[in-house]
C-alpha positions, 0 to 999 in steps of 0.5 A: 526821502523827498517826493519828485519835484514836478516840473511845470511849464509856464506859458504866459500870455493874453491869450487874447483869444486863446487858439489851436496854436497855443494848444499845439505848442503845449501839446508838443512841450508836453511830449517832447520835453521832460515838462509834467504839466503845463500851466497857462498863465493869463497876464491882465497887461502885458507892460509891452503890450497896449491894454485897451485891445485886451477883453476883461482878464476873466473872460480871457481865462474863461476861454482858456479853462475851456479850450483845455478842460479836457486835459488834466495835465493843462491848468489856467492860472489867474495868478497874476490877476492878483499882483501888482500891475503891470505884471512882470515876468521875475515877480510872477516866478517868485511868488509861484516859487514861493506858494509852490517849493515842491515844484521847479518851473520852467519858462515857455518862450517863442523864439521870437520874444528872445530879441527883446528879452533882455528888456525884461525886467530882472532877465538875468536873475530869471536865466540865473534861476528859471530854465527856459524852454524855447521853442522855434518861431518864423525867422527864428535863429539859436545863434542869434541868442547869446545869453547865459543860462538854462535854455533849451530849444525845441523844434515845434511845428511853426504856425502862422496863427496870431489872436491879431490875426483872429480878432481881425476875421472876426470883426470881418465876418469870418467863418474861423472855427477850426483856428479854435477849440470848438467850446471857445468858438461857441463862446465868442460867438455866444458873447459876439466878442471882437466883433466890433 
């Protein structure tokens, strides 16, 4: 008889940094969805994203490994540290596929990437084999998004906090540590990132 299959969230992004909005959107997909664990996949150059405001893949996935170490369900992944970039979307799913057939992975999406999803390389073989989680964004309408597929919506709380957003109070001047998990605000301030 075979085990369970577990079935992952995969939450891309630069997290750039890593921020309470990123942790409360896990948390949700966690208890609000049939999701086991989630995994925070740290992309070293996102193809529609322009690298040179990007801090080194490592020191973003440092701040992730703390802003969840208190969390056994959570895990960081650098995974895409050692594929070909830029880094898409379809080869990180074949190759996690691949390294870990016990488990079914799902997509985490915000509402606000499926305007341009059809851009993403291989989207339709991604849909074709890959759920995908969406959850709600500001603007955000299901009717607006006709593709084919596995996809569920979910309505999480929305939240108006951006890394640009971050950055930017930082490099002012700003007091923000309540907008990040208090080992991640320690770290910044500590290596004084973003801050010119």
């Amino acid at each position: 008889m075979n085990a369970p299959q577990h079935k992952i969230g995969l939450f891309f992004g630069s997290f750039n940094p890593i921020h309470i909005g990123h942790t409360a959107i896990a948390n949700y997909m966690l208890e609000f969805s049939d999701l086991t664990e989630i995994w925070f996949v740290v992309s070293p150059h996102n193809p529609l994203k322009e690298k040179k405001t990007l801090l080194e893949d490592y020191q973003r996935l440092e701040m992730v490994q703390l802003a969840i170490e208190d969390d056994f369900r959570f895990r960081a992944s650098d995974i895409e540290f050692r594929l070909p970039q830029p880094s898409y979307t379809i080869d990180t799913l074949t190759y996690l596929h691949e390294k870990h057939p016990q488990h079914q992975f799902c997509l985490i999406v915000g509402g606000d990437n499926l305007s341009s999803f059809h851009k993403w390389k291989n989207y339709q073989t991604i849909l074709d084999y890959y759920p995908l989680y969406v959850y709600a964004r500001p603007g955000f309408k299901k009717e607006d998004f006709k593709a084919k597929g596995d996809i569920q919506f979910f309505d999480a709380p929305q939240m108006e906090i951006s890394s640009s957003f971050i950055r930017k109070a930082i490099k002012e001047g700003k007091d923000i540590r309540h907008f990040l998990a208090p080992k991640v605000w320690k770290h910044i301030r500590e290596w004084h990132f973003y801050e010119k």
